[in-house]
PQR file of N, CA, C, O and H, with PARSE charges and radii, in Angstrom:
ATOM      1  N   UNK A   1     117.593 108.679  86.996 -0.4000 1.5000
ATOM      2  CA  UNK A   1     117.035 107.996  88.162 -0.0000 2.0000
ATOM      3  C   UNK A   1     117.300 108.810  89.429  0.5500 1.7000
ATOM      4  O   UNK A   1     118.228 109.614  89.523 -0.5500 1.4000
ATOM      5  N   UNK A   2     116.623 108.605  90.171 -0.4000 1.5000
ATOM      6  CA  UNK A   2     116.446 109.690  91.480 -0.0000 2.0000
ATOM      7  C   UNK A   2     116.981 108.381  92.928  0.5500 1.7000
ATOM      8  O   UNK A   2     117.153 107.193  92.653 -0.5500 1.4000
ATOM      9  H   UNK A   2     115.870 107.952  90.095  0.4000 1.0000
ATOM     10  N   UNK A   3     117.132 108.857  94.158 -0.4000 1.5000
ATOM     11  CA  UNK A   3     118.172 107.718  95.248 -0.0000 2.0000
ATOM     12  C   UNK A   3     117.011 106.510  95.278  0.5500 1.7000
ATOM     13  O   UNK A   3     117.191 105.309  95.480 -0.5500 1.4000
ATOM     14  H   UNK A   3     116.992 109.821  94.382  0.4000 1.0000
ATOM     15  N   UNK A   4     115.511 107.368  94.958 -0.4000 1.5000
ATOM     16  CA  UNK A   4     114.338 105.979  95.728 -0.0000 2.0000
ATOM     17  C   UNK A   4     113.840 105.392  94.449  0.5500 1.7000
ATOM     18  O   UNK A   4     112.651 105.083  94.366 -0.5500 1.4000
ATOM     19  H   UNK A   4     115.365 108.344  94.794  0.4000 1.0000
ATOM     20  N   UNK A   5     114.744 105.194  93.338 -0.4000 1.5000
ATOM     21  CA  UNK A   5     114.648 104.171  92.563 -0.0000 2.0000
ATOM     22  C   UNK A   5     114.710 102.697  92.400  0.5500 1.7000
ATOM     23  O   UNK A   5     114.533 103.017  91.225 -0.5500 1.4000
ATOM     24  H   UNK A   5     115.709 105.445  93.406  0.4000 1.0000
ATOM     25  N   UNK A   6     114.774 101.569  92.405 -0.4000 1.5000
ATOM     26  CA  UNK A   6     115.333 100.766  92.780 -0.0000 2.0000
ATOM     27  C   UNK A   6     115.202 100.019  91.407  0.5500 1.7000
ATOM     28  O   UNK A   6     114.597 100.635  90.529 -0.5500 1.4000
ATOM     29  H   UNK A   6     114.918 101.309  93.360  0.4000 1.0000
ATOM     30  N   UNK A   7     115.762  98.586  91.060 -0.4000 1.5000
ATOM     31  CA  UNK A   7     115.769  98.064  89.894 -0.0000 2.0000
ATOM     32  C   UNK A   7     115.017  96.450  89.505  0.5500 1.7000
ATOM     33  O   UNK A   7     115.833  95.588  89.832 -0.5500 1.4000
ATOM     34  H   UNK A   7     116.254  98.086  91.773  0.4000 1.0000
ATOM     35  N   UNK A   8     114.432  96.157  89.238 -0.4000 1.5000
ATOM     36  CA  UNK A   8     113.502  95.160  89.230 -0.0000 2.0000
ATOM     37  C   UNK A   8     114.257  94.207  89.891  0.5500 1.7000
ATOM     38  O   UNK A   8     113.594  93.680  90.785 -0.5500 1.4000
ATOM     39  H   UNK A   8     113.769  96.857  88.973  0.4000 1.0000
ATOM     40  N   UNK A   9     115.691  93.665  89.775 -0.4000 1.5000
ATOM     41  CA  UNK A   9     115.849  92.612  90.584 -0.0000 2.0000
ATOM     42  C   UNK A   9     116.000  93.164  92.450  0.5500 1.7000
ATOM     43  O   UNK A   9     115.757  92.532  93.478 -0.5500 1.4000
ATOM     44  H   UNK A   9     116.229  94.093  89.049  0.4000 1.0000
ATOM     45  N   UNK A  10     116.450  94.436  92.259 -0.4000 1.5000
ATOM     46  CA  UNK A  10     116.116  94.703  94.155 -0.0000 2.0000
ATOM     47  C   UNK A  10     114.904  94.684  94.256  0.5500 1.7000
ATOM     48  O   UNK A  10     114.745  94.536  95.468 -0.5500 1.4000
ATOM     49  H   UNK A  10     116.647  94.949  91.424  0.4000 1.0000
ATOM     50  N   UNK A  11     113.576  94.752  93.637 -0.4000 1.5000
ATOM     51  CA  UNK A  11     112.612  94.845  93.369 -0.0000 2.0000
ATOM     52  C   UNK A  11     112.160  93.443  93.921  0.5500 1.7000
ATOM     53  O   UNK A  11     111.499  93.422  94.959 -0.5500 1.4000
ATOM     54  H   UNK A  11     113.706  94.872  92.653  0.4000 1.0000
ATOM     55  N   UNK A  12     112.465  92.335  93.314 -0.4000 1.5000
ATOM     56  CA  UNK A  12     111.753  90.923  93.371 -0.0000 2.0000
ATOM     57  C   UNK A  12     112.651  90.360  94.525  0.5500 1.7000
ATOM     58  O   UNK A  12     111.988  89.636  95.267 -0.5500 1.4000
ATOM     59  H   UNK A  12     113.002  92.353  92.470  0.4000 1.0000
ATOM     60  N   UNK A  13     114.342  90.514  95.001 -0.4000 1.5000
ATOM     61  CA  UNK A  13     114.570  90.543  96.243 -0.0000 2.0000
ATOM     62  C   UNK A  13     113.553  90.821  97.441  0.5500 1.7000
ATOM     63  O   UNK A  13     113.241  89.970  98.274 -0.5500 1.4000
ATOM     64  H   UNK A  13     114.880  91.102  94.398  0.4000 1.0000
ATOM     65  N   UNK A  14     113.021  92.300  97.405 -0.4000 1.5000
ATOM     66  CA  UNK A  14     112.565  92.618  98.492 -0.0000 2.0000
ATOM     67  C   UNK A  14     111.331  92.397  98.404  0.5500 1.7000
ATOM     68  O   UNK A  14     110.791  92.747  99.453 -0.5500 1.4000
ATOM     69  H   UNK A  14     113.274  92.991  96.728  0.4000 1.0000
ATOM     70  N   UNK A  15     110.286  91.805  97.343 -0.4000 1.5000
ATOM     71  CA  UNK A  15     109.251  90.771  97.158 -0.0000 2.0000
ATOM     72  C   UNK A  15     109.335  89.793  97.831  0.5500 1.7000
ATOM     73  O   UNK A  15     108.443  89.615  98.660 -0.5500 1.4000
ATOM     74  H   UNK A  15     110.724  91.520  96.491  0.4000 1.0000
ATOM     75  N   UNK A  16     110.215  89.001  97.745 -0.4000 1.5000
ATOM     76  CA  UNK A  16     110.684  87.494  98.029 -0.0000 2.0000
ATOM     77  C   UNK A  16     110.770  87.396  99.138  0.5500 1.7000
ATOM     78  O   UNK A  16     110.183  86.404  99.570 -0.5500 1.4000
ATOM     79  H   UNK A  16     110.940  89.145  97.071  0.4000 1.0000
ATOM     80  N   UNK A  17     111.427  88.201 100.116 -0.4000 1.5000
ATOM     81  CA  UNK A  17     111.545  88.568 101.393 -0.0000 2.0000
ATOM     82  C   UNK A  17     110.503  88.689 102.296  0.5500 1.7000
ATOM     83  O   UNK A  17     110.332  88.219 103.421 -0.5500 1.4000
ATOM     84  H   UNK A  17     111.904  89.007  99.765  0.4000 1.0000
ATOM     85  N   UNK A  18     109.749  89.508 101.491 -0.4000 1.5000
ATOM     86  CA  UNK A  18     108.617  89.537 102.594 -0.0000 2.0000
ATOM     87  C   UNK A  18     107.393  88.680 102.104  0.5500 1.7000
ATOM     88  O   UNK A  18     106.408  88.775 102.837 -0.5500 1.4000
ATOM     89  H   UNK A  18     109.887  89.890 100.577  0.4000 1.0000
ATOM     90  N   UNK A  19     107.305  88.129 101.366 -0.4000 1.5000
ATOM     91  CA  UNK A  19     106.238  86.712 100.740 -0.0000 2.0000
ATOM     92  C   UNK A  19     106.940  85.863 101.784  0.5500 1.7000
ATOM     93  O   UNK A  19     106.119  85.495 102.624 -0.5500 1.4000
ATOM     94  H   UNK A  19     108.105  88.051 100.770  0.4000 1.0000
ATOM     95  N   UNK A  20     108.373  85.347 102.072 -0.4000 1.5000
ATOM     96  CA  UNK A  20     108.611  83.917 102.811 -0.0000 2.0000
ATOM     97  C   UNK A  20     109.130  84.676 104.372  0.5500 1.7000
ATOM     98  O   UNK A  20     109.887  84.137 105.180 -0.5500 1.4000
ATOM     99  H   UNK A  20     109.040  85.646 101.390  0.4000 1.0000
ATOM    100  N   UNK A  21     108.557  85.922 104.507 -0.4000 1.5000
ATOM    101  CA  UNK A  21     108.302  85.909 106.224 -0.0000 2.0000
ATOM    102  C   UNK A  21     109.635  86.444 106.769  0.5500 1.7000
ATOM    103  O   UNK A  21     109.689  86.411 107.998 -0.5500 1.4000
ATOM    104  H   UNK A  21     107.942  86.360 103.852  0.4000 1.0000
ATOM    105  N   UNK A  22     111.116  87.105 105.925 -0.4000 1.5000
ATOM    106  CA  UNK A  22     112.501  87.243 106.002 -0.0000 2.0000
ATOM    107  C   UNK A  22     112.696  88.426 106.488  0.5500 1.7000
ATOM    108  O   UNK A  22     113.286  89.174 105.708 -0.5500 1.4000
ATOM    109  H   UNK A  22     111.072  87.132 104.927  0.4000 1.0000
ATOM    110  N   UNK A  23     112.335  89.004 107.785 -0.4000 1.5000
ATOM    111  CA  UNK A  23     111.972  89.979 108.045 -0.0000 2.0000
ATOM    112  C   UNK A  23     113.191  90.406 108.390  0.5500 1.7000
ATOM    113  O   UNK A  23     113.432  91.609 108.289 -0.5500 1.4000
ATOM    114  H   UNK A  23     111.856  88.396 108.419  0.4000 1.0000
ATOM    115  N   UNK A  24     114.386  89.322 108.958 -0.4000 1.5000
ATOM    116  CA  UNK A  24     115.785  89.794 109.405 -0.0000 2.0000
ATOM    117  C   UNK A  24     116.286  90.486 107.814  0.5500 1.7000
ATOM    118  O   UNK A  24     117.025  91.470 107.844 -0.5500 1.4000
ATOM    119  H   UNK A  24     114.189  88.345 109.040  0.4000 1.0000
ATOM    120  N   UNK A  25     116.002  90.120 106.947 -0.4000 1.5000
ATOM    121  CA  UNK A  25     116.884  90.319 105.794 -0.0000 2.0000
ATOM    122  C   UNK A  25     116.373  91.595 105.286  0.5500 1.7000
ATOM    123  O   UNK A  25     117.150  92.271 104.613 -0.5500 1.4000
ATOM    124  H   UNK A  25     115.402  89.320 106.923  0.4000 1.0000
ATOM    125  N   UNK A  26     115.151  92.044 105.509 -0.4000 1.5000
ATOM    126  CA  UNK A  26     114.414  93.600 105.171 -0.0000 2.0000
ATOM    127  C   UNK A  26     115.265  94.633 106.356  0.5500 1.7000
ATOM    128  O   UNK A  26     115.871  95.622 105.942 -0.5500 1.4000
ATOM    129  H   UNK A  26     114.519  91.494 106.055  0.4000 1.0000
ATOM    130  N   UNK A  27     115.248  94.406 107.353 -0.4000 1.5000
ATOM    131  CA  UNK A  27     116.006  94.957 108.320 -0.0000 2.0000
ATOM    132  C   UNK A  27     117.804  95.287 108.033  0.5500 1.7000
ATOM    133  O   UNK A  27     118.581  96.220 108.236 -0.5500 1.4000
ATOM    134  H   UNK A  27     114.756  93.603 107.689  0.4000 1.0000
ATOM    135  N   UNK A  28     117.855  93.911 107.452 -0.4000 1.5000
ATOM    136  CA  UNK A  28     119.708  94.165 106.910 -0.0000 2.0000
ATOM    137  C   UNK A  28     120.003  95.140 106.081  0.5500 1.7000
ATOM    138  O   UNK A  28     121.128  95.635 106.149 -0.5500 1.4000
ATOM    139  H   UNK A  28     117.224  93.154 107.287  0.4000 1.0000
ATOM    140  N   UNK A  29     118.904  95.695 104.975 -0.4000 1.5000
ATOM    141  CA  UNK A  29     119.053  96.641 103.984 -0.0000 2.0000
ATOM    142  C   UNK A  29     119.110  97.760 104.511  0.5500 1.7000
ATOM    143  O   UNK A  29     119.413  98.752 103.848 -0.5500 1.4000
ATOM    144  H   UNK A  29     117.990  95.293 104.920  0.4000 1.0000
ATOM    145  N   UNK A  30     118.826  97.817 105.812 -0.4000 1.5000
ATOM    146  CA  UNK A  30     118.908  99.281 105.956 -0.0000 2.0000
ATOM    147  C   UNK A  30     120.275  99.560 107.170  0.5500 1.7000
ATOM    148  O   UNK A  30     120.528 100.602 107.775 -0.5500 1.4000
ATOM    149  H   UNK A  30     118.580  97.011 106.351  0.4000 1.0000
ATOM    150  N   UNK A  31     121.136  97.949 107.249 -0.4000 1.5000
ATOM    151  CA  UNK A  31     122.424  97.983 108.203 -0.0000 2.0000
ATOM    152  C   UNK A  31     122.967  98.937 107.484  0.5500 1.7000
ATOM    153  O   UNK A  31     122.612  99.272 106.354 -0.5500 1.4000
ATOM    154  H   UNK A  31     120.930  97.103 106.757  0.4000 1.0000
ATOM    155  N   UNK A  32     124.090  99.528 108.310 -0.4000 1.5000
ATOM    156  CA  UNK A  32     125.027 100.217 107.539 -0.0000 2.0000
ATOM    157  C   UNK A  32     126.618  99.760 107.403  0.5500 1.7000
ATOM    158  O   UNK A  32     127.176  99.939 108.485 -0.5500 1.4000
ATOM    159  H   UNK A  32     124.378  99.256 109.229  0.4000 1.0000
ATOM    160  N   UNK A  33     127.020  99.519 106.950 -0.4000 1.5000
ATOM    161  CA  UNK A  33     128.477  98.770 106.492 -0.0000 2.0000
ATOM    162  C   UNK A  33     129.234  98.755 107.711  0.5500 1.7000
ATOM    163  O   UNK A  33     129.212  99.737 108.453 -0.5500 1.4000
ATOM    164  H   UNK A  33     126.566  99.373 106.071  0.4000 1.0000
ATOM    165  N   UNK A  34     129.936  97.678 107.999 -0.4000 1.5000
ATOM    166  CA  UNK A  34     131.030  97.572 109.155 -0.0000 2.0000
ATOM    167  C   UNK A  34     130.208  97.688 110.770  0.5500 1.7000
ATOM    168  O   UNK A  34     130.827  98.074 111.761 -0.5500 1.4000
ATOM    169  H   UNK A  34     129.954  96.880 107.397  0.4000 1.0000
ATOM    170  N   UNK A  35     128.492  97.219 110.824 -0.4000 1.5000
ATOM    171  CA  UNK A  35     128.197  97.164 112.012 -0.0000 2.0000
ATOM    172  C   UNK A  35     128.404  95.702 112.562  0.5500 1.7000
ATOM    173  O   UNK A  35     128.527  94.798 111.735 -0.5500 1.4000
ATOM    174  H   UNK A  35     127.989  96.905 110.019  0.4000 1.0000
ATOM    175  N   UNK A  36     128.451  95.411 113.922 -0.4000 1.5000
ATOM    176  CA  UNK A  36     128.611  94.438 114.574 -0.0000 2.0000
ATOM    177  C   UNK A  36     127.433  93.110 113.741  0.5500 1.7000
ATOM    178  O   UNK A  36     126.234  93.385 113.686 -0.5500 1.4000
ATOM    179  H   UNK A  36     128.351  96.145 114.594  0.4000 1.0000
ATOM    180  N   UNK A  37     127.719  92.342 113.411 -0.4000 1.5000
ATOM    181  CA  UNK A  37     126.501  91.350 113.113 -0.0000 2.0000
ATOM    182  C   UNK A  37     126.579  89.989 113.665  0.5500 1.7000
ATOM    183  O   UNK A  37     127.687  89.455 113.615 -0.5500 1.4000
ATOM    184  H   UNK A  37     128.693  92.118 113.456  0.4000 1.0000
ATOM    185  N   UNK A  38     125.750  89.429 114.104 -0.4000 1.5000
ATOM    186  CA  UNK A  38     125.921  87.618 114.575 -0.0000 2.0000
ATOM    187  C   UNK A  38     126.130  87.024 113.264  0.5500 1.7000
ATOM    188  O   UNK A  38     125.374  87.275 112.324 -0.5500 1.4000
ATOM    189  H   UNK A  38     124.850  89.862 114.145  0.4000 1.0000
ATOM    190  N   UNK A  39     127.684  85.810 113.116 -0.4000 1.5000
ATOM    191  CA  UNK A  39     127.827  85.378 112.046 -0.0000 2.0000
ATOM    192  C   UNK A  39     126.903  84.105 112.007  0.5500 1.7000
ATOM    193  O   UNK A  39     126.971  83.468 110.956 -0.5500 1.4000
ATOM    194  H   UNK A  39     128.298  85.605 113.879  0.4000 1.0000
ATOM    195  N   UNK A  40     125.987  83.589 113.049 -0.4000 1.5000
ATOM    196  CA  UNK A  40     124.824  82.103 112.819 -0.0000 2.0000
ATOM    197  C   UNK A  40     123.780  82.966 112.421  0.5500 1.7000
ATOM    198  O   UNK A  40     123.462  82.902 111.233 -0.5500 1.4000
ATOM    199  H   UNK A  40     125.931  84.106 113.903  0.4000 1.0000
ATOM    200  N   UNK A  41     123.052  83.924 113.297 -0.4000 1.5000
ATOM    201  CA  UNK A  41     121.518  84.426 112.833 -0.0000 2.0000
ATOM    202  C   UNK A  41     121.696  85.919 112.184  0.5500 1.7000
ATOM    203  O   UNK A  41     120.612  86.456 111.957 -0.5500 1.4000
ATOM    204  H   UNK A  41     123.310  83.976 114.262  0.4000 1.0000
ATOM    205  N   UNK A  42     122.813  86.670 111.850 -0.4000 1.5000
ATOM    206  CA  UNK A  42     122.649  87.943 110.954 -0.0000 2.0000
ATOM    207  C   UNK A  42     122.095  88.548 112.011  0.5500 1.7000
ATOM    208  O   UNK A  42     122.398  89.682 111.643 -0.5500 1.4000
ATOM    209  H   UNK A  42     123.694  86.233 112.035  0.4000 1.0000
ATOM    210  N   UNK A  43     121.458  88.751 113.156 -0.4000 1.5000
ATOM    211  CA  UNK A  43     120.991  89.904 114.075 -0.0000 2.0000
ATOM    212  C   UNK A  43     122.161  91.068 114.509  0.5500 1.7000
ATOM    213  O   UNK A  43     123.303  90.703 114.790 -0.5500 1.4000
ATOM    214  H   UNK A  43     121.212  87.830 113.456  0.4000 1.0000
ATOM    215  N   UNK A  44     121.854  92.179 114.528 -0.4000 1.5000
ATOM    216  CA  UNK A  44     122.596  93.222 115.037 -0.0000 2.0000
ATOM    217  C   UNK A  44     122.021  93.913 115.978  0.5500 1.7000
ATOM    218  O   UNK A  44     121.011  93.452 116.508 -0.5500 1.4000
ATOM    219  H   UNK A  44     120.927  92.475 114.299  0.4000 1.0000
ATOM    220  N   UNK A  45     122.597  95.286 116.419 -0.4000 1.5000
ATOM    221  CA  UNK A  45     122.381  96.213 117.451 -0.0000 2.0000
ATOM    222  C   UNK A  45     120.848  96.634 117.388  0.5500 1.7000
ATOM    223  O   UNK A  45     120.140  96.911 118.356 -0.5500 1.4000
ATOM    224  H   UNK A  45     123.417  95.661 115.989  0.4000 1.0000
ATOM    225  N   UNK A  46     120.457  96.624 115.936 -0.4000 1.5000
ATOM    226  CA  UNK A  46     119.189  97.665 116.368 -0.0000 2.0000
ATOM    227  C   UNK A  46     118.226  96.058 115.676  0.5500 1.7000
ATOM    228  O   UNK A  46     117.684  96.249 114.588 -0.5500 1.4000
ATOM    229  H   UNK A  46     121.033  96.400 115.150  0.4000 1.0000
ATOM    230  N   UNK A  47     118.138  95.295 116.004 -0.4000 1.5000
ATOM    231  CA  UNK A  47     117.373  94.017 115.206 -0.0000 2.0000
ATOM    232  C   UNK A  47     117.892  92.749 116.173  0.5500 1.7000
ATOM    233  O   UNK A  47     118.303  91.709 115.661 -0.5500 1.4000
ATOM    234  H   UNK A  47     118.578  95.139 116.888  0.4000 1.0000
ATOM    235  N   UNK A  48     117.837  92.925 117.495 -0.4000 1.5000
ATOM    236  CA  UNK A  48     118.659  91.875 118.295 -0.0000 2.0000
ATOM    237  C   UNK A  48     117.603  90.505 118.615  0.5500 1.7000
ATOM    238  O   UNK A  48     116.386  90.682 118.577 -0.5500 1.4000
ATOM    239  H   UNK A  48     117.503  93.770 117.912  0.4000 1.0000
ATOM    240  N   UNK A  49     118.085  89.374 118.874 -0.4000 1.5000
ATOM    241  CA  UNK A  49     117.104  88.222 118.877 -0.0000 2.0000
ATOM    242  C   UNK A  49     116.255  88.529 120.017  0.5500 1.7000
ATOM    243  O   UNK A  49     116.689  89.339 120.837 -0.5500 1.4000
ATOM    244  H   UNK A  49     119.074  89.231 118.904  0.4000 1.0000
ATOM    245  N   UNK A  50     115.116  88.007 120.191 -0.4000 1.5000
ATOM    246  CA  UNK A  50     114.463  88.056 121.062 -0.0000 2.0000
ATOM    247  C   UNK A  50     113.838  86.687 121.593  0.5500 1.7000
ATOM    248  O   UNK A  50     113.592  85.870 120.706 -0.5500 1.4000
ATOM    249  H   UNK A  50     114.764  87.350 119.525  0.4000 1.0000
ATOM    250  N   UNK A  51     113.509  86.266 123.058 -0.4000 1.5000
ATOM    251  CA  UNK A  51     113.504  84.984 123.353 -0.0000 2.0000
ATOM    252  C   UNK A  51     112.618  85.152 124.902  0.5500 1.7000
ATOM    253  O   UNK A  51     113.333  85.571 125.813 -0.5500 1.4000
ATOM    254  H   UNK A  51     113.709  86.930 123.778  0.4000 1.0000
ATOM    255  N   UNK A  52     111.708  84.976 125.135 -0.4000 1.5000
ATOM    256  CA  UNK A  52     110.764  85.142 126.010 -0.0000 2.0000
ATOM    257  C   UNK A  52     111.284  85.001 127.854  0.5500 1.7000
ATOM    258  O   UNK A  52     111.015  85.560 128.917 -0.5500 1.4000
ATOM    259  H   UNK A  52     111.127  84.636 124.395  0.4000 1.0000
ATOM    260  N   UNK A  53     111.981  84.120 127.456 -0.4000 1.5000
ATOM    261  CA  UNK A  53     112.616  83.621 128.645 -0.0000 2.0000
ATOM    262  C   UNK A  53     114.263  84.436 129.053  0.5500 1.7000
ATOM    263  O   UNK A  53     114.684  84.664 130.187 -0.5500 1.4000
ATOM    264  H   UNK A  53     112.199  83.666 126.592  0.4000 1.0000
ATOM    265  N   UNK A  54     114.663  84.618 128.283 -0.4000 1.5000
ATOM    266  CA  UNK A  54     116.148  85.313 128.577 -0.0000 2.0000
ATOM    267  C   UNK A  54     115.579  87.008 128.163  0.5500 1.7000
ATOM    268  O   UNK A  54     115.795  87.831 129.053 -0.5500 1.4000
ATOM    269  H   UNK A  54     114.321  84.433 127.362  0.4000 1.0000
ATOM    270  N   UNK A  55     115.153  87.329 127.381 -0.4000 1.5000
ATOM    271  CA  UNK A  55     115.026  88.750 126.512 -0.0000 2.0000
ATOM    272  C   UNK A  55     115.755  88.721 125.587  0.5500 1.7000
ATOM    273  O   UNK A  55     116.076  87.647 125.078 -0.5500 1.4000
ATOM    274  H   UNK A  55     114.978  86.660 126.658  0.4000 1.0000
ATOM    275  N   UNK A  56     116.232  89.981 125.103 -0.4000 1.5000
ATOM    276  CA  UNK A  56     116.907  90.489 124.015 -0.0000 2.0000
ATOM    277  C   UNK A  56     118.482  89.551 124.000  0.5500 1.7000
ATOM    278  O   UNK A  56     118.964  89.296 125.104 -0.5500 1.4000
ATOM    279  H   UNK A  56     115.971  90.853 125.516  0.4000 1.0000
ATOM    280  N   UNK A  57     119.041  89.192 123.057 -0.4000 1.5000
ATOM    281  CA  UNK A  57     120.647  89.046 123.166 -0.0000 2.0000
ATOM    282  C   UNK A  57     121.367  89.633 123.572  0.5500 1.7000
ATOM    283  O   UNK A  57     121.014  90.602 124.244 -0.5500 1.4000
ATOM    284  H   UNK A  57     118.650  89.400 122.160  0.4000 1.0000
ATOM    285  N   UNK A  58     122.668  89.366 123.386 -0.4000 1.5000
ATOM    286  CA  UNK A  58     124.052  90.172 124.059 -0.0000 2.0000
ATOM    287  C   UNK A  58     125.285  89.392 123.633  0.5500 1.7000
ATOM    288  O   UNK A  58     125.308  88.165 123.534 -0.5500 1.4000
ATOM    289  H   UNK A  58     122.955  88.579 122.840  0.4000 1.0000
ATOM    290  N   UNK A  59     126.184  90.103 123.420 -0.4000 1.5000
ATOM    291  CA  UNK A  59     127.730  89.800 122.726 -0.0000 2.0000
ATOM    292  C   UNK A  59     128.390  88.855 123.097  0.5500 1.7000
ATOM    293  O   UNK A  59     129.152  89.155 124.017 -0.5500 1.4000
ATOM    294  H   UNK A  59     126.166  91.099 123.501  0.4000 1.0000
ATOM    295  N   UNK A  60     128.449  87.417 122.652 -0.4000 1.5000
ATOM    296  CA  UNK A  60     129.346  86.794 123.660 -0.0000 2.0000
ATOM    297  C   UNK A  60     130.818  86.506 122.764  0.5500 1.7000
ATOM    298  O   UNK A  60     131.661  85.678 123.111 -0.5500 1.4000
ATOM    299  H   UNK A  60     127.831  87.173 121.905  0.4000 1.0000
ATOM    300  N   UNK A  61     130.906  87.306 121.649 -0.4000 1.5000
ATOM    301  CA  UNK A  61     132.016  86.959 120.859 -0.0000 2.0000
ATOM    302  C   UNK A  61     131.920  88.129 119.751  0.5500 1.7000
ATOM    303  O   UNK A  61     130.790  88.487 119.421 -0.5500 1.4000
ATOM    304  H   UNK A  61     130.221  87.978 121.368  0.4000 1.0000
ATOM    305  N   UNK A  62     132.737  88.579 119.317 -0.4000 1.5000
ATOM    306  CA  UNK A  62     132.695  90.083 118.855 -0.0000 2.0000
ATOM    307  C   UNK A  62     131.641  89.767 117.247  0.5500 1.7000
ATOM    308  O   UNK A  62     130.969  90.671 116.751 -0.5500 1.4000
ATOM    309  H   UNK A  62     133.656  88.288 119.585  0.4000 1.0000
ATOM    310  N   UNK A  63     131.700  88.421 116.682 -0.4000 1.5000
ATOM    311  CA  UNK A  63     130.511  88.069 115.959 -0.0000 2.0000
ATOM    312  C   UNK A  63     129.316  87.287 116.358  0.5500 1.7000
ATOM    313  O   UNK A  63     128.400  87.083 115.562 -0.5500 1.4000
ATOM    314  H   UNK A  63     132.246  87.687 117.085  0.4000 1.0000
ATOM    315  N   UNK A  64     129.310  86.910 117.398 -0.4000 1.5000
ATOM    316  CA  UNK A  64     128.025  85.706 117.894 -0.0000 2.0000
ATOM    317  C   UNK A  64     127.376  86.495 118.958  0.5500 1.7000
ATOM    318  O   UNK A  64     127.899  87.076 119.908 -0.5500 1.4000
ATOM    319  H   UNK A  64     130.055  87.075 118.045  0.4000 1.0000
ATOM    320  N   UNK A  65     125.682  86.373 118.491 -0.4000 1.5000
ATOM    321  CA  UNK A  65     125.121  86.419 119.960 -0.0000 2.0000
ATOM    322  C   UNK A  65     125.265  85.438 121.041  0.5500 1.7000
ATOM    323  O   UNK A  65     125.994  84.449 121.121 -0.5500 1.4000
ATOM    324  H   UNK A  65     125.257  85.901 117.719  0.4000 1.0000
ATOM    325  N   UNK A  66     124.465  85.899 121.799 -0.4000 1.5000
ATOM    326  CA  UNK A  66     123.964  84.566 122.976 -0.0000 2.0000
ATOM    327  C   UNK A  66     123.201  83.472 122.980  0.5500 1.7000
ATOM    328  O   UNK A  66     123.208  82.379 123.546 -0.5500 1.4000
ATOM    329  H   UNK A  66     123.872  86.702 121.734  0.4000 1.0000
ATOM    330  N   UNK A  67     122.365  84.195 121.999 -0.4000 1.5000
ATOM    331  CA  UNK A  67     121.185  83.516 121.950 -0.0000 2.0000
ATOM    332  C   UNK A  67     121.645  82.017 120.697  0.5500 1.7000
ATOM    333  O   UNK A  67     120.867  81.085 120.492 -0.5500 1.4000
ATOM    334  H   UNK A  67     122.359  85.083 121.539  0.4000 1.0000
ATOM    335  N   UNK A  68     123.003  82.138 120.045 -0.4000 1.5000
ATOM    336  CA  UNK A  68     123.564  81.432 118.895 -0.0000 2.0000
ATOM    337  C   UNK A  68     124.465  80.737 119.556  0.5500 1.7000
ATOM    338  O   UNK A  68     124.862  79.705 119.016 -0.5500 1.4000
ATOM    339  H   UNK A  68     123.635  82.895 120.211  0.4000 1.0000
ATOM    340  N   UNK A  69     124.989  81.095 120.814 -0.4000 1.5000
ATOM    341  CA  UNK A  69     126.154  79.967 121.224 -0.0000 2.0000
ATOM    342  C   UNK A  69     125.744  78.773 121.234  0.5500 1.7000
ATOM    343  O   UNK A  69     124.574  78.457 121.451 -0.5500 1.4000
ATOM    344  H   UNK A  69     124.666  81.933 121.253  0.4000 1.0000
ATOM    345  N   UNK A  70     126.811  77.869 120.962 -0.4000 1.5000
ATOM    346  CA  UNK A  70     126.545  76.483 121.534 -0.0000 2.0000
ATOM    347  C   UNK A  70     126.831  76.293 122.859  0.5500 1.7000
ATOM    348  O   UNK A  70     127.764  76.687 123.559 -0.5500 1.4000
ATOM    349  H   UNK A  70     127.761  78.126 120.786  0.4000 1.0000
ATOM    350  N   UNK A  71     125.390  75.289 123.190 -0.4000 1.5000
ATOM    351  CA  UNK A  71     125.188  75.025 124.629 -0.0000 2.0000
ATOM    352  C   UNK A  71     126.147  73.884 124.846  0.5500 1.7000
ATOM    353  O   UNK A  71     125.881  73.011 124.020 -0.5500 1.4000
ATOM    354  H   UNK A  71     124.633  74.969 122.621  0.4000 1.0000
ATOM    355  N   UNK A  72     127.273  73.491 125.711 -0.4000 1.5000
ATOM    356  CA  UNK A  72     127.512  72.408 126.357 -0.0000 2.0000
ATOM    357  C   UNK A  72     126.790  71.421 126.509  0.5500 1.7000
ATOM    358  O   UNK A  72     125.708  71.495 127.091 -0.5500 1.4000
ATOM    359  H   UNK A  72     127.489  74.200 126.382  0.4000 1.0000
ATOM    360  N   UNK A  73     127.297  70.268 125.984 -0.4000 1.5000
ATOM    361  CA  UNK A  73     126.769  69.202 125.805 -0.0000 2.0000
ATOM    362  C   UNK A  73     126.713  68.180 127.658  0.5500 1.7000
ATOM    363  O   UNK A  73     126.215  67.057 127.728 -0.5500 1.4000
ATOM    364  H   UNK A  73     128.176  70.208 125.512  0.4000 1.0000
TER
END
């Protein structure tokens, strides 16, 4: 087998993914180990949330975006 092999179940993973629209999770395959990630929405540095009204996210906890905090009630 050669590196751009892959095996029927990464195969029907990355089927599945993009049939139900999981576009964060196609993006994760290509994270590289030990990067910063939001522990509510999985977004990182190069895949950050986006939100019309604020823009892009930003760090408010060395695992949570901004865009994931809880708002005060």
């Amino acid at each position: 087998m050669n590196d751009t092999t892959i095996d029927m179940r990464e195969a029907k993973a990355i089927w599945n993914m993009v049939m139900h629209d999981d576009f964060r999770s196609i993006m994760s395959l290509n994270r590289p180990t030990g990067v910063r990630t939001c522990r509510a929405c999985g977004c990182w540095e190069m895949d950050a949330c986006w939100d019309e009204e604020h823009g892009a996210c930003w760090w408010i906890e060395p695992d949570l975006c901004s865009h994931c905090q809880e708002t005060p009630a």
